[in-house]
C-alpha positions as CSV (number, residue, x, y, z in Angstrom):
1,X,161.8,142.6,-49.1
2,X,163.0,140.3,-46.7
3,X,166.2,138.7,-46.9
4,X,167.0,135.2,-45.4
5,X,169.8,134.1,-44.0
6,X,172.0,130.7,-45.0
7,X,171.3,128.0,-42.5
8,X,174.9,127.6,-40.8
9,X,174.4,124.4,-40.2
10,X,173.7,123.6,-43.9
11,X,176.8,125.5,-45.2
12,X,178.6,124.1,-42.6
13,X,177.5,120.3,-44.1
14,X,178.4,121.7,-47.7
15,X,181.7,122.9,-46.8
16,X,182.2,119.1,-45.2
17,X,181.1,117.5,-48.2
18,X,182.8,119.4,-50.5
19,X,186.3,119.0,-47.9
20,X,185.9,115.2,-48.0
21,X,185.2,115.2,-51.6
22,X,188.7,116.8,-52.2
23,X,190.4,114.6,-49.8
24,X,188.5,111.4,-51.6
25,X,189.2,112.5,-55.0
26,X,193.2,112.7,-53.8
27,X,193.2,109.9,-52.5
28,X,192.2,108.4,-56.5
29,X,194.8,107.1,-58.2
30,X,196.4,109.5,-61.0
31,X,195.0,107.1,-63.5
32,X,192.8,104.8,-62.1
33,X,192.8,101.0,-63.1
34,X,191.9,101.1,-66.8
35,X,194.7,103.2,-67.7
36,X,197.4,101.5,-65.5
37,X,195.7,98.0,-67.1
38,X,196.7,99.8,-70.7
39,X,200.1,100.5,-70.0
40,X,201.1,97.6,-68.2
41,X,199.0,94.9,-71.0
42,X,200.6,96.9,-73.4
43,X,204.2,96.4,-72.3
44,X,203.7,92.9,-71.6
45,X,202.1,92.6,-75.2
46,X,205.0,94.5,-76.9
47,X,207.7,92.6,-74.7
48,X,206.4,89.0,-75.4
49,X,205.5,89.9,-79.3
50,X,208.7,90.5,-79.7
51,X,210.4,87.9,-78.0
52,X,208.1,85.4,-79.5
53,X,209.4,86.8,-82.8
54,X,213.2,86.2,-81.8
55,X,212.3,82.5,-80.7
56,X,210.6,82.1,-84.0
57,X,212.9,83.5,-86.4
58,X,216.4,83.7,-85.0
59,X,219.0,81.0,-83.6
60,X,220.3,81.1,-79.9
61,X,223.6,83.5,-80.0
62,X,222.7,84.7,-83.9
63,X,223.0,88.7,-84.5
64,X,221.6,90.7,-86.7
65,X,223.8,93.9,-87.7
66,X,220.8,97.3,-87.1
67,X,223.4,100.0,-87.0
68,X,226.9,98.8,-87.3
69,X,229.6,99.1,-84.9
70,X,226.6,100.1,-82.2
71,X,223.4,98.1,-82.4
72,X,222.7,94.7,-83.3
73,X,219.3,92.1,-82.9
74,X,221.1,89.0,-80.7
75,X,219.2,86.3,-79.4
76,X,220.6,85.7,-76.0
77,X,219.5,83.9,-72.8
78,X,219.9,85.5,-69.6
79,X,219.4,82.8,-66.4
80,X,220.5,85.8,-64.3
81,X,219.4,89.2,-63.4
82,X,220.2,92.8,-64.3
83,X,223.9,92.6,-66.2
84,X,224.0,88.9,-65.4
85,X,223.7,89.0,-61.6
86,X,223.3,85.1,-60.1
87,X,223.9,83.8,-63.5
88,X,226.3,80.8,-62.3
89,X,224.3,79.8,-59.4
90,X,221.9,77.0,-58.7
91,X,218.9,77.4,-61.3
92,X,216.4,76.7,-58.6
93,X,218.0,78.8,-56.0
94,X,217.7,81.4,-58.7
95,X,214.4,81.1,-59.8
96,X,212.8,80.8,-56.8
97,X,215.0,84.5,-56.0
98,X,213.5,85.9,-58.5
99,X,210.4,84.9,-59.0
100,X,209.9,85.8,-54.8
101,X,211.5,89.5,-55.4
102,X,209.3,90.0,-58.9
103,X,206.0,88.9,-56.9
104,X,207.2,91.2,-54.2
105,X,208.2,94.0,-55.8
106,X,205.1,94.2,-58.1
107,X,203.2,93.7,-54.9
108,X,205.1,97.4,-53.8
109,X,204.3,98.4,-57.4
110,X,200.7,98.4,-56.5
111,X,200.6,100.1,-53.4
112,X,202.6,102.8,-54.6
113,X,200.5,103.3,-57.3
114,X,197.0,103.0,-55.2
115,X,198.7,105.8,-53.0
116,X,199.5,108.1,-55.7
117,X,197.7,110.9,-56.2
118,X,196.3,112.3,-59.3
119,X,198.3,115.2,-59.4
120,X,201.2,113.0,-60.1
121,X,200.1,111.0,-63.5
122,X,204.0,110.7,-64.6
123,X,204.7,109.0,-61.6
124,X,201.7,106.8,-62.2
125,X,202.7,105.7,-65.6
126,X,206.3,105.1,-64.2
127,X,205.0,102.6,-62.1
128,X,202.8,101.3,-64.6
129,X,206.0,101.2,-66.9
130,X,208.1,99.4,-64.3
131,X,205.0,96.8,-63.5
132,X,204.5,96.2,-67.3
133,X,208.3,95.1,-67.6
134,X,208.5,93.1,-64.4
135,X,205.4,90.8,-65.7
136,X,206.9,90.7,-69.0
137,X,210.4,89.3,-67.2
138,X,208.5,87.1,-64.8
139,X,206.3,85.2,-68.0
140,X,209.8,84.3,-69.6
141,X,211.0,83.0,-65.8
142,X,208.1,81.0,-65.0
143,X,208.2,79.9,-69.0
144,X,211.8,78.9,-69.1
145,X,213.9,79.5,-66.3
146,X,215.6,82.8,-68.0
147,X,214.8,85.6,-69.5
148,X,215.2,86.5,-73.7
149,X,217.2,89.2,-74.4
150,X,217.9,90.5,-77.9
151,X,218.8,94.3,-78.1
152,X,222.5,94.7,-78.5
153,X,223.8,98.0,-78.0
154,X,228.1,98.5,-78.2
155,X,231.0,100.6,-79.2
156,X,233.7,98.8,-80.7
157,X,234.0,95.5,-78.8
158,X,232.5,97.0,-75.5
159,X,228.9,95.5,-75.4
160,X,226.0,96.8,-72.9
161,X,224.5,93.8,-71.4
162,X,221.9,92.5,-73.9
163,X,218.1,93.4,-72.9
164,X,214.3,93.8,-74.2
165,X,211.1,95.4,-73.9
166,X,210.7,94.3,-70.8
167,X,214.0,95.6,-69.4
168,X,213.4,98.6,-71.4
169,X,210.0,99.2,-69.8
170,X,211.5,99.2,-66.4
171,X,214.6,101.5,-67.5
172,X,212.2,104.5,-68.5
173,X,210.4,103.9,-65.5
174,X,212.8,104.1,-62.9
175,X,214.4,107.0,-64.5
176,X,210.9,108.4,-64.1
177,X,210.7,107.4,-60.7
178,X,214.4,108.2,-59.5
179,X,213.7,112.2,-61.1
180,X,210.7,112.7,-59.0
181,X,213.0,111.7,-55.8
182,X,215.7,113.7,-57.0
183,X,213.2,117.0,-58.3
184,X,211.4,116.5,-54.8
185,X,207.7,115.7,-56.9
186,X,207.3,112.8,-54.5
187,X,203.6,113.0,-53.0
188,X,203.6,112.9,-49.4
């Protein structure tokens, strides 16, 4: 019986295609568009539901007692940023600020998520998260000039800076984010 030998050049070829199918496949986003399309719509379709709800049904500055003496539905206005930040200055100044540093940073959003590899799909909902909740912030900016805010959360008569969806969104991401830094899970 004769035995034949593998061509080396063919196993060589295999061996290539299978190497640059592993490096293509990590190069893939965790997710992929569909699910970083889902998370993000969702977000944004939670966030503005609900704000559309507090427009609808409750008065600028009216509260709602959830759990007393720690969580109430408010209805505030926020012409600033996180906790207020540029709140006093000149609208336009402002909105142009943010509007430039949301387009910007969800610009980032989308490169870090293209680079992400699909061993990291936590990190690629984070950013997803985070994307979801800057698009649900910059709908109400481009809308009104500020952003609505209605969750409420305090102890006695210290109050944590009223927020939403949105804001919420963002939180959960970053924390997601800032643990992979920390835990040293950041692709290279």
């Amino acid at each position: 019986m004769k035995t034949t030998r593998p061509n080396t050049a063919e196993s060589d070829n295999r061996s290539q295609k299978t190497g640059r199918k592993a490096a293509r496949e990590a190069l893939i986003p965790s997710m992929g568009f569909k699910p970083f399309a889902t998370i993000t719509g969702l977000v944004v379709l939670l966030d503005q539901a609900t704000k559309l709800l507090v427009l609808a049904k409750m008065p600028l500055y009216h509260s709602i007692p959830v759990i007393e003496g720690f969580f109430n539905l408010t209805h505030i206005r926020n012409p600033g940023g996180a906790f207020g930040f540029m709140a006093a200055g000149s609208q336009g100044v402002r909105n142009l600020l943010f509007v430039g540093v949301s387009i910007v940073a969800m610009g980032l959003i989308v490169y870090f998520y293209r680079s992400t590899p699909k061993t990291y799909p936590y990190l690629a909902s984070a950013l997803s998260l985070i994307f979801g909740g800057a698009v649900g912030n910059l709908i109400d900016r481009l809308r009104f000039g500020e952003v609505v805010d209605f969750l409420d959360v305090y102890v006695g008569a210290y109050h944590w800076p009223a927020f939403n969806v949105a804001d919420s969104a963002i939180t959960v991401g970053i924390t997601i984010f800032i643990a992979h830094l920390v835990l040293g899970k950041m692709p290279e």
